[in-house]
N, C-alpha and C positions, 0 to 999 in steps of 0.2 A: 504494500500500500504506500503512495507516497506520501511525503514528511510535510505537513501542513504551510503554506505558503504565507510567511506575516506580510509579504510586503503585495498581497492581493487586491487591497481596498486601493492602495497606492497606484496600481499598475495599470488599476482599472476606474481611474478616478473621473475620466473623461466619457463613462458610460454614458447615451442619451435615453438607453431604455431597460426597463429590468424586470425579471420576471420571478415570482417565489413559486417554487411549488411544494404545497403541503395538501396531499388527499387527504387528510383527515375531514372527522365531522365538525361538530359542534366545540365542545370543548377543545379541541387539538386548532382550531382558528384563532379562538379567542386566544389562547397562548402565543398564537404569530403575533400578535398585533404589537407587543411593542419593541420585536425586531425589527416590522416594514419601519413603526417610527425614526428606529436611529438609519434603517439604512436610506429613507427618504432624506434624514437629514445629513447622511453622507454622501447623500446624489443626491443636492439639492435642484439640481439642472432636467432629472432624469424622471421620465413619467417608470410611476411605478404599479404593474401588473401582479398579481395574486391566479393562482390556478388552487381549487379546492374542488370538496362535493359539495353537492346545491345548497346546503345548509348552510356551511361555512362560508359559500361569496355571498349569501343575505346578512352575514355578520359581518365581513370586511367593505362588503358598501357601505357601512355608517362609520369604516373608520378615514378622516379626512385625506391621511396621506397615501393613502390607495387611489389609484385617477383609473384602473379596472381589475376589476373583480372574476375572474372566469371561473366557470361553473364547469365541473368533470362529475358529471352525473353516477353515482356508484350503489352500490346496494349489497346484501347479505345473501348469498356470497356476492362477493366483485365479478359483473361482468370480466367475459376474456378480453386483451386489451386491446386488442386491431376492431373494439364496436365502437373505438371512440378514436378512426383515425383522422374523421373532420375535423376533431379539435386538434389536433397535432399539425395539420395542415394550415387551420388557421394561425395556430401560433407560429408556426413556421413563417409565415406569408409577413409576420410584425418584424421580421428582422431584429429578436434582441441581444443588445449586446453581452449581456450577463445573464446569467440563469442560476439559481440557487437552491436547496433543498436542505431542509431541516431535520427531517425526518429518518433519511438513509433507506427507507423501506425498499422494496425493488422496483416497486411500481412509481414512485416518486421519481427514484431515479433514472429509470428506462425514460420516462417523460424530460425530464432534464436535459439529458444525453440526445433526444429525440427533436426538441424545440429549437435546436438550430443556431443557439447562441453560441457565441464568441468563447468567452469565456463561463467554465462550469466551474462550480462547488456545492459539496455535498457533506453531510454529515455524518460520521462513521457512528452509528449506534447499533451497531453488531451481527448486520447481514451480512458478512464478507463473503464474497466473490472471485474467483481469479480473475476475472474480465472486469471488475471493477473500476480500474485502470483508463481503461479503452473506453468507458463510458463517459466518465466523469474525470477533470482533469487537475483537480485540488479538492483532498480530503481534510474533514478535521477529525483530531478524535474527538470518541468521547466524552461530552462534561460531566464534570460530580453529578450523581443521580441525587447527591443531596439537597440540590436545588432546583426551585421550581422548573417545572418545564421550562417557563416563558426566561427565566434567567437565565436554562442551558442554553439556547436560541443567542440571547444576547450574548451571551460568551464564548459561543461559536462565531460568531462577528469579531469580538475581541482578537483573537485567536489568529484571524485574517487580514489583522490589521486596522481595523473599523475603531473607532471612539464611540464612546458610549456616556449616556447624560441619564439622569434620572429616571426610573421605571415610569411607561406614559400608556394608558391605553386609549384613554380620551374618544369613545366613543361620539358623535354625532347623531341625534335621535332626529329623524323626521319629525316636523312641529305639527302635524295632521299624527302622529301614533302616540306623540305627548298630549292634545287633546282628549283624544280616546280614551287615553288613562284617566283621566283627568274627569273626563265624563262616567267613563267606568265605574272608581271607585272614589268617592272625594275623599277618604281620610286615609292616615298611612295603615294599612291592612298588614294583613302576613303573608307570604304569598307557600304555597305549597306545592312540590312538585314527587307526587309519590312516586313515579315511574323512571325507569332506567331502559338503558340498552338493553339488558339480560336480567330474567327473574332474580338470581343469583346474588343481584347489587338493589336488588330492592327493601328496603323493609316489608313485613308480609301484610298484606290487605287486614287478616284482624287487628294485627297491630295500631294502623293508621284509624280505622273504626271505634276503636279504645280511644286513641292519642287525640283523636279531632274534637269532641265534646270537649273533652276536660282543658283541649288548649282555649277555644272557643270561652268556657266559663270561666279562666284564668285570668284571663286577657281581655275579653270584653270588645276585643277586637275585630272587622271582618275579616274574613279567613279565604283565602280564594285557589282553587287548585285548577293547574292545566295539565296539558299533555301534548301529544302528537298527533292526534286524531288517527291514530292507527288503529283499528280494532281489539287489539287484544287493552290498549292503554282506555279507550273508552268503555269498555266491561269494566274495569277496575274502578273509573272514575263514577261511575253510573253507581257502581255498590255504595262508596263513599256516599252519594247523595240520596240513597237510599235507605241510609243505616244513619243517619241525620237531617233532617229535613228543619233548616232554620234560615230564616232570611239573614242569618252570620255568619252561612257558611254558601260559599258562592263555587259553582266548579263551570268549566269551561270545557265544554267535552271538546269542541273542534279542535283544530289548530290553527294556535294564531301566528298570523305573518311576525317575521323575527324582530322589526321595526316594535308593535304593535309589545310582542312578550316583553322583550329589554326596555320601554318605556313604562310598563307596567313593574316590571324588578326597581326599577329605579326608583318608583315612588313608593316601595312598601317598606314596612320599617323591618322586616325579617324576609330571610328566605329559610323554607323548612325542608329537605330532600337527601335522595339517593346520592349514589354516586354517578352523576351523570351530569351533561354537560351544561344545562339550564346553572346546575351549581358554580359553573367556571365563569357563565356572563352575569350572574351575580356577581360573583367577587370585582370581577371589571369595572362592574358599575358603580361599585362604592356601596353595595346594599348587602348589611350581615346576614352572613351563612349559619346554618345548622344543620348537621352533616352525620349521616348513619353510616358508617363506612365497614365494611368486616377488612380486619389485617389481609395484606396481604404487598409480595416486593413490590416496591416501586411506590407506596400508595402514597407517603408522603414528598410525592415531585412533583401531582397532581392535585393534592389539598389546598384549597387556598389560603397562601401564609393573614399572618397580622393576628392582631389581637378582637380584629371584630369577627373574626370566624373562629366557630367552634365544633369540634368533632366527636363525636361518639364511637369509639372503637372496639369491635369484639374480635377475638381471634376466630380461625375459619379453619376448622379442619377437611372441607372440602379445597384448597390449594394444593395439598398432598397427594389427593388424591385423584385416578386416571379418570374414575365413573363415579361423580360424590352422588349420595343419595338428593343431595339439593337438584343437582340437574333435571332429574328422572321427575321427581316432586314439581319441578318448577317453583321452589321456594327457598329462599333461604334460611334454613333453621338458625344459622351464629345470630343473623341480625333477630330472628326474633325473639332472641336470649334480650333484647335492648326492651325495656317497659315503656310503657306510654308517660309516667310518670318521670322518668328519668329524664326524657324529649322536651314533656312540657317546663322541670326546672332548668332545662340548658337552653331555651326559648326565655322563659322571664329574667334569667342571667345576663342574657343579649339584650334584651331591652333595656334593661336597668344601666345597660353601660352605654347605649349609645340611645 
């Protein structure tokens, strides 16, 4: 592999166009955003392009220093990747001078290597390849896993030679989806997000059933939960409104446009959820987290740091194992070791502090 290039940023100072590529989702965008910041601000000259999946470019068009957002439509499992050669062809066609990847994945990088630009760099976070090389043409290693994602990103930039200013994520909210909020709910609520990627990172439907009354008569507060309008998340959201029926607990079966959710996180005074990625554009947004997490490597790079977010951590003896019985269940037993009681004092602890 080769030996990471410091004098990178230098060499390629006079770039006029740039492109990131990170496929991740939701949560894996929100962590770019305040790499594009410092590298906008170290190509002040240079329009700067974003390639994700469709979630993630509705998050990086509110972020200012992004001038395009490109959408890499992907799904479970990932299409094969010659069903998306028209985007490769367009990207091709922008002639850019740099191309970037955060990630290392393979599929990140095939794209990178593919896009046509001048100059490549990639992330080495542990797919090696012999042809890696031939792909991509400056590697970095990889960062401490003991810092946040969105810090290994920045100091992967370090690393290249880049400067680096202040953590920024500074979102931009449509003033039509701050409206909505605004009309939505007028007072700061709590917002709820019981549902995850995988049953696995959920807390379990009785659990939240318990948790939702007694946080509701705690707090005196309205209480409002969304999802993805997926089917399997709208069954779960439907029981929730079915196993309490009070005009102080409000749920959102659709899906709302990402404008629409993140103006809505921003004005609530708690967020209460999985591990999933609604949890990451909260923290962005400056609106405190409350976090069910079961252990497991890596969880705290994904957490989000500070003191107004707080987490509830059980161990998971499903990580060990090939076939956990959570899987088969579709439940996660560690987290429903967590009480509803124990939720709603790590919820009135947040409030009281902020």
């Amino acid at each position: 592999m080769p030996t990471p290039d410091p004098t990178f940023a230098e060499r390629t100072r006079g770039a006029r166009k740039i492109l990131v590529v990170d496929l991740g989702f939701l949560g894996d965008s929100v962590h770019l955003i305040p790499a594009c910041w410092e590298l906008k601000r170290n190509y002040p000259q240079a329009e700067l392009h974003t390639l994700s999946a469709t979630v993630g470019s509705e998050v990086l068009r509110m972020v200012p220093c992004v001038d395009q957002a490109w959408a890499y439509p992907l799904s479970n499992p990932s299409p094969p990747w010659w069903k998306h050669l028209d985007i490769l062809r367009a990207l091709r066609r922008e002639r850019f001078d740099v191309a970037l990847s955060f990630s290392g994945g393979d599929r990140p990088v095939y794209v990178t290597a593919l896009c046509g630009a001048r100059h490549t760099l990639a992330h080495n976070s542990g797919r090696k390849h012999f042809y890696n090389p031939w792909l991509v043409q400056h590697w970095i290693p990889q960062r401490s896993r003991e810092l946040p994602v969105y810090e290994q990103r920045r100091q992967m930039l370090v690393a290249a030679g880049f400067t680096l200013e202040p953590t920024r994520f500074d979102l931009r909210l449509p003033p039509d989806a701050l409206n909505w909020a605004r009309t939505f709910v007028d007072t700061p609520a709590i917002h709820l997000s019981p549902n995850a990627s995988s049953p696995q990172k959920e807390w379990p439907l009785e659990n939240w059933q318990e948790f939702i009354p007694k946080l509701a008569a705690a707090t005196g507060r309205c209480l409002i939960a969304t999802g993805d309008g997926s089917p399997r998340e709208r069954q779960r959201l439907e029981a929730l409104a079915q196993s309490f029926s009070s005009a102080q607990f409000r749920v959102v079966p659709d899906r709302l446009p990402l404008p629409r959710l993140a103006a809505l996180l921003q004005g609530c005074a708690v967020h209460v959820g999985a591990d999933s990625g609604v949890t990451h554009l909260a923290g962005a947004l400056g609106t405190p987290t409350v976090t069910a997490y079961r252990e497991y490597e890596g969880r705290q790079e994904w957490q989000p740091p500070g003191s107004g977010h707080t987490q509830e951590v059980v161990e998971c003896a499903c990580i060990r194992q090939t076939q956990p019985d959570c899987l088969a269940g579709q439940r996660a037993n560690c987290l429903g070791r967590i009480s509803a009681d124990t939720l709603v004092r790590r919820v009135q602890q947040v409030l009281s502090r902020h």
